[in-house]
Biopython code that builds the backbone (N, CA, C, O; Angstrom):
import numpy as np
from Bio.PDB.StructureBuilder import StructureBuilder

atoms = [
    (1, "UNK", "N", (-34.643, -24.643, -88.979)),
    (1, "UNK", "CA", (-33.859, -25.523, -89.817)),
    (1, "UNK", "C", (-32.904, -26.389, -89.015)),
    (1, "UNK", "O", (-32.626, -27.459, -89.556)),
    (2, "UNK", "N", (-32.391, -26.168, -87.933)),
    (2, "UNK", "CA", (-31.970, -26.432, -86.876)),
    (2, "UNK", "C", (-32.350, -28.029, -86.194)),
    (2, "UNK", "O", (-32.100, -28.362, -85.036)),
    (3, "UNK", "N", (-33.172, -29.093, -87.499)),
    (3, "UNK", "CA", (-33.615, -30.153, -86.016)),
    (3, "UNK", "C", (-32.717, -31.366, -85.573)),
    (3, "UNK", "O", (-31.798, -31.918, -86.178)),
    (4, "UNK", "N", (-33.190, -31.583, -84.496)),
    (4, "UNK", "CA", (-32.444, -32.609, -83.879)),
    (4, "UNK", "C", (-33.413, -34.322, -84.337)),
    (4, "UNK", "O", (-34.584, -34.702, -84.344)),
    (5, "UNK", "N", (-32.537, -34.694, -84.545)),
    (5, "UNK", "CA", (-32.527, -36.108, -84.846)),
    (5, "UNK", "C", (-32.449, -37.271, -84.207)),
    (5, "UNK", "O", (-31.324, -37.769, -84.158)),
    (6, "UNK", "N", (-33.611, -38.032, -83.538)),
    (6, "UNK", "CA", (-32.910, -38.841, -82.211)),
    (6, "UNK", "C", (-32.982, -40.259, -82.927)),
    (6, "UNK", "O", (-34.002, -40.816, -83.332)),
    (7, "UNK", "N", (-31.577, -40.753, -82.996)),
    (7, "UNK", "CA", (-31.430, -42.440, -83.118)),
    (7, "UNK", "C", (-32.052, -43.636, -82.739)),
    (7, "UNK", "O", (-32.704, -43.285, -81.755)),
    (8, "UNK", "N", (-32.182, -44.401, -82.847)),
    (8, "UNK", "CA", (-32.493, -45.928, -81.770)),
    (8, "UNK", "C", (-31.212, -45.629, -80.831)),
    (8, "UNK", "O", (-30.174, -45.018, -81.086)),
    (9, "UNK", "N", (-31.625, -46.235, -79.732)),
    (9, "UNK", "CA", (-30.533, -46.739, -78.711)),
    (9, "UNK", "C", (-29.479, -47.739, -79.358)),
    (9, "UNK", "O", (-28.280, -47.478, -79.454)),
    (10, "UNK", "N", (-29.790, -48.354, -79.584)),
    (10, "UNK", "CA", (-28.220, -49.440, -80.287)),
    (10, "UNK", "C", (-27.660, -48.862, -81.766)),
    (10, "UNK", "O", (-26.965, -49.653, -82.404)),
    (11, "UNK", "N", (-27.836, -47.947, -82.174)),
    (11, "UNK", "CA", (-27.361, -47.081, -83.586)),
    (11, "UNK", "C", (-26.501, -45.926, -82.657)),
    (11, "UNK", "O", (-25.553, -45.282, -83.106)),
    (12, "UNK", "N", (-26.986, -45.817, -81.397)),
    (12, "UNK", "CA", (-25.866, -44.667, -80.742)),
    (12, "UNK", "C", (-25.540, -45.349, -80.009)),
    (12, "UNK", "O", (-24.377, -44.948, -80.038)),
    (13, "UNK", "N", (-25.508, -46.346, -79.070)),
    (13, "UNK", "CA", (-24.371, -47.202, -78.569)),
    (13, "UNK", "C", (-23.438, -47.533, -79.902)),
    (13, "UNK", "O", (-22.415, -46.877, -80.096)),
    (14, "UNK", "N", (-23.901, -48.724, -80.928)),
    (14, "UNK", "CA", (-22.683, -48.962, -82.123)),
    (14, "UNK", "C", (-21.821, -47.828, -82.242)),
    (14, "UNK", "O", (-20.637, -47.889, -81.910)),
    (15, "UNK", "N", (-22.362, -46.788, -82.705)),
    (15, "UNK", "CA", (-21.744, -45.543, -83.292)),
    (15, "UNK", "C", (-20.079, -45.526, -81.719)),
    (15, "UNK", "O", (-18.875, -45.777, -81.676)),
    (16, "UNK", "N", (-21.264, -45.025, -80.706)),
    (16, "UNK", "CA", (-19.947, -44.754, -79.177)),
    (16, "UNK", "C", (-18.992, -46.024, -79.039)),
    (16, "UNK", "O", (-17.873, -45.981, -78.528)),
    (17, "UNK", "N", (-19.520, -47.011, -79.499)),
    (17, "UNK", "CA", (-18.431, -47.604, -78.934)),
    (17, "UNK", "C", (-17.640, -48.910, -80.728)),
    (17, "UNK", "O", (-17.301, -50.080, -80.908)),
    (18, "UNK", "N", (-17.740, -47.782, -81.434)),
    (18, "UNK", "CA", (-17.266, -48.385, -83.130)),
    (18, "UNK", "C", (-15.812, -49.202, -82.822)),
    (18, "UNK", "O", (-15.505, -50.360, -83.106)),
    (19, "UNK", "N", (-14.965, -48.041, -82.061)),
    (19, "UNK", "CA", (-13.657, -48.940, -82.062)),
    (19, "UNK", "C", (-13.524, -50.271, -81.688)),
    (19, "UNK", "O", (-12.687, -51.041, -82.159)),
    (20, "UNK", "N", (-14.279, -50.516, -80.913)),
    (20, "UNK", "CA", (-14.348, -51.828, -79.894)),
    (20, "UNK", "C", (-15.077, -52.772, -81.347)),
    (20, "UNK", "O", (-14.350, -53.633, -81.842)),
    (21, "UNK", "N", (-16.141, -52.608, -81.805)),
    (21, "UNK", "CA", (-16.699, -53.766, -82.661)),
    (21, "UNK", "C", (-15.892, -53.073, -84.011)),
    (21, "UNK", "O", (-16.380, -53.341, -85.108)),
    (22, "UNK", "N", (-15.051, -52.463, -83.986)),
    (22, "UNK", "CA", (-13.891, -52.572, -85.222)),
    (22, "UNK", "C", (-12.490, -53.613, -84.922)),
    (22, "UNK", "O", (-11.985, -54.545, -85.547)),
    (23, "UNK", "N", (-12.282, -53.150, -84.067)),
    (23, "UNK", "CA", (-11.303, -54.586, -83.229)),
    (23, "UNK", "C", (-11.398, -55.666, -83.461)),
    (23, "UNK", "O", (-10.634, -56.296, -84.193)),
    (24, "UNK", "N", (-12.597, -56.205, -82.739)),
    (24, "UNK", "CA", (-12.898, -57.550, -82.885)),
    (24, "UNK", "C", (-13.017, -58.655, -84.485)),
    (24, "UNK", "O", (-13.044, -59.885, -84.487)),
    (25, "UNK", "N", (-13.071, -57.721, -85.728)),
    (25, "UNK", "CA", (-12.765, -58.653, -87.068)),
    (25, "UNK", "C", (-10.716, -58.292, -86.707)),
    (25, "UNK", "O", (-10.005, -59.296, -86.747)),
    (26, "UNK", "N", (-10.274, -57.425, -86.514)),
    (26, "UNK", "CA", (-9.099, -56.959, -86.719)),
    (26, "UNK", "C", (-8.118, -57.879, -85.482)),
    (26, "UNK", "O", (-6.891, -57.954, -85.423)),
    (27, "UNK", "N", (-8.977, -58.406, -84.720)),
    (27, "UNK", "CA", (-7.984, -59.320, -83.581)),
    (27, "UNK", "C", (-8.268, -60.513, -83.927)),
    (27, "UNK", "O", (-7.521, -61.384, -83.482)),
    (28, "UNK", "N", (-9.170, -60.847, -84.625)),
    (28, "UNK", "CA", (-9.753, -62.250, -85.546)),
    (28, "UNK", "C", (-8.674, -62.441, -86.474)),
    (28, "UNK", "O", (-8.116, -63.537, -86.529)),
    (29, "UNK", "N", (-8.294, -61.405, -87.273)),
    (29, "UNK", "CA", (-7.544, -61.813, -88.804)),
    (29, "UNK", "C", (-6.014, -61.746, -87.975)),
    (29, "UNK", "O", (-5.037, -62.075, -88.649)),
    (30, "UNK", "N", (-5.842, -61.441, -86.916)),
    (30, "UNK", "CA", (-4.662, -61.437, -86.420)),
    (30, "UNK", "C", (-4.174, -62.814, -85.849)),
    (30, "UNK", "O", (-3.103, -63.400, -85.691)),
    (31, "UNK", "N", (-5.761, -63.073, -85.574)),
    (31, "UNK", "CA", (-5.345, -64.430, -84.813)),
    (31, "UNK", "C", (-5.475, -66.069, -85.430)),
    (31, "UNK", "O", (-5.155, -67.182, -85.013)),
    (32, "UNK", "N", (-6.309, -65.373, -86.987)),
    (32, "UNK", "CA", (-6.296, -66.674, -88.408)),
    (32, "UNK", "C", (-5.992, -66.047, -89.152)),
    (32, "UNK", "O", (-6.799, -66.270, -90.054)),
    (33, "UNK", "N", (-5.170, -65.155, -89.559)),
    (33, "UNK", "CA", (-4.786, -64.920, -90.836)),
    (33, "UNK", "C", (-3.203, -65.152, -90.241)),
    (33, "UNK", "O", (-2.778, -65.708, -89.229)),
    (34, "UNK", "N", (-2.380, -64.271, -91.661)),
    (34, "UNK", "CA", (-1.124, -64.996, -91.929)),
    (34, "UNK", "C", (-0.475, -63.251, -91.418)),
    (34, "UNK", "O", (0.671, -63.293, -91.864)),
    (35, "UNK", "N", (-0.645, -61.850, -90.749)),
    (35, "UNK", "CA", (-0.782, -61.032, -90.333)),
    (35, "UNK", "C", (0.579, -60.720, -90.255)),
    (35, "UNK", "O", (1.172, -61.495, -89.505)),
    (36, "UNK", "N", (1.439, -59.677, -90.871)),
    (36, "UNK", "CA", (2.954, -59.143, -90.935)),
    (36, "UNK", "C", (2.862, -58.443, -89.128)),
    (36, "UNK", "O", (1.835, -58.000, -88.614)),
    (37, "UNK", "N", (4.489, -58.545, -88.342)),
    (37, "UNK", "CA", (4.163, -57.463, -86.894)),
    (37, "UNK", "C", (3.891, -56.126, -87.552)),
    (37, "UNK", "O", (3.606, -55.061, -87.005)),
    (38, "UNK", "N", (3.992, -56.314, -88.438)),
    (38, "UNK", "CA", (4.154, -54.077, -89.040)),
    (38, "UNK", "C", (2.767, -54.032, -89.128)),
    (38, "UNK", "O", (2.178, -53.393, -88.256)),
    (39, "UNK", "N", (1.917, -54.755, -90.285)),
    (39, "UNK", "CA", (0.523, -54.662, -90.093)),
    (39, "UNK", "C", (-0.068, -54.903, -89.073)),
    (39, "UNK", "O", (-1.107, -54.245, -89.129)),
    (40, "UNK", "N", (-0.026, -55.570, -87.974)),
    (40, "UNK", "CA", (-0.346, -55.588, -87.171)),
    (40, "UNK", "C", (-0.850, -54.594, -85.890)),
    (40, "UNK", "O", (-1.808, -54.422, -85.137)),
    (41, "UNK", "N", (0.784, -53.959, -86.266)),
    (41, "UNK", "CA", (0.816, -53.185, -85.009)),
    (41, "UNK", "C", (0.518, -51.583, -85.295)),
    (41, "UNK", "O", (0.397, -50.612, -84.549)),
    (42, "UNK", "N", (0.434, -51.822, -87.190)),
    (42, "UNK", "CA", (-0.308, -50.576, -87.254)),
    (42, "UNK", "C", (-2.224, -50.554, -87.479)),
    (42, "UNK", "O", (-3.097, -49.687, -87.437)),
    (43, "UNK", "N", (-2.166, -52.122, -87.737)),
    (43, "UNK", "CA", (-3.978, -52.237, -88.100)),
    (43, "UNK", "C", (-4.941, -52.195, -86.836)),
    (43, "UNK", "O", (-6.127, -51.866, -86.877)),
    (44, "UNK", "N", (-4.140, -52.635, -85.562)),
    (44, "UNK", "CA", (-5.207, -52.614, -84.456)),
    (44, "UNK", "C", (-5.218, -51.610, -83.869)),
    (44, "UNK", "O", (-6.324, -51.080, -83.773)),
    (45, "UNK", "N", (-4.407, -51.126, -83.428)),
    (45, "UNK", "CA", (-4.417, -49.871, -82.665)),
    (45, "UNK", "C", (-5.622, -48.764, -83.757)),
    (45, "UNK", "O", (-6.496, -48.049, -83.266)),
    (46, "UNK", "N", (-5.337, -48.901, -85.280)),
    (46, "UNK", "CA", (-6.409, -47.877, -86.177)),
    (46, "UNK", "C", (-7.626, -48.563, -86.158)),
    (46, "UNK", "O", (-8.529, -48.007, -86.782)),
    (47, "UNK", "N", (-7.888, -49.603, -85.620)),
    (47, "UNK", "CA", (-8.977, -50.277, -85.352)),
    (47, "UNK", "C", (-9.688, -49.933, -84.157)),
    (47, "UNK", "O", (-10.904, -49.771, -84.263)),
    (48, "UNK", "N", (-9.158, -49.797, -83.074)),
    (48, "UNK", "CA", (-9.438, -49.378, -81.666)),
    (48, "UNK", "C", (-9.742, -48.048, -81.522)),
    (48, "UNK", "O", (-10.440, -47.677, -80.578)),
    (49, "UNK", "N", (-9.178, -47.056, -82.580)),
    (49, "UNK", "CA", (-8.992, -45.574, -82.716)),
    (49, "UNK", "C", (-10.851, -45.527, -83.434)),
    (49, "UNK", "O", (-11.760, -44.927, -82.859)),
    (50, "UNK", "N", (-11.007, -46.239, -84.643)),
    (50, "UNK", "CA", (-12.444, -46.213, -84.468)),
    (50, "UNK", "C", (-12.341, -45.363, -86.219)),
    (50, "UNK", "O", (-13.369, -45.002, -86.792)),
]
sb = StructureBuilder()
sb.init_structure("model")
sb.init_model(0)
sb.init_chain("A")
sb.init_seg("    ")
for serial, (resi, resn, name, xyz) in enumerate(atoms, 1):
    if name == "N":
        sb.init_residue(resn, " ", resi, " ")
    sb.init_atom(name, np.array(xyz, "f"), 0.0, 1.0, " ", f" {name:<3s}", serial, name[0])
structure = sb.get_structure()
């Protein structure tokens, strides 16, 4: 009951590296939107965290 499951290669790269392509909309709306420092400085860093 035990099986292992193997992904595509780019479904386990996305997955390893989520924070990084979570960032990138989150440094976008920072950098065209109208973005508070409080939201800011709490939305990217939870963006980077993944």
């Amino acid at each position: 009951m035990n099986e292992r499951h193997e992904f595509p290669v780019w479904r386990t790269t996305l997955f390893k590296h989520r924070g990084a392509v979570l960032a990138l909309p989150a440094i976008a709306l920072v950098a065209f939107g109208k973005p508070s420092r409080r939201s800011i400085a709490a939305g990217v860093p939870l963006a980077l965290a993944g």
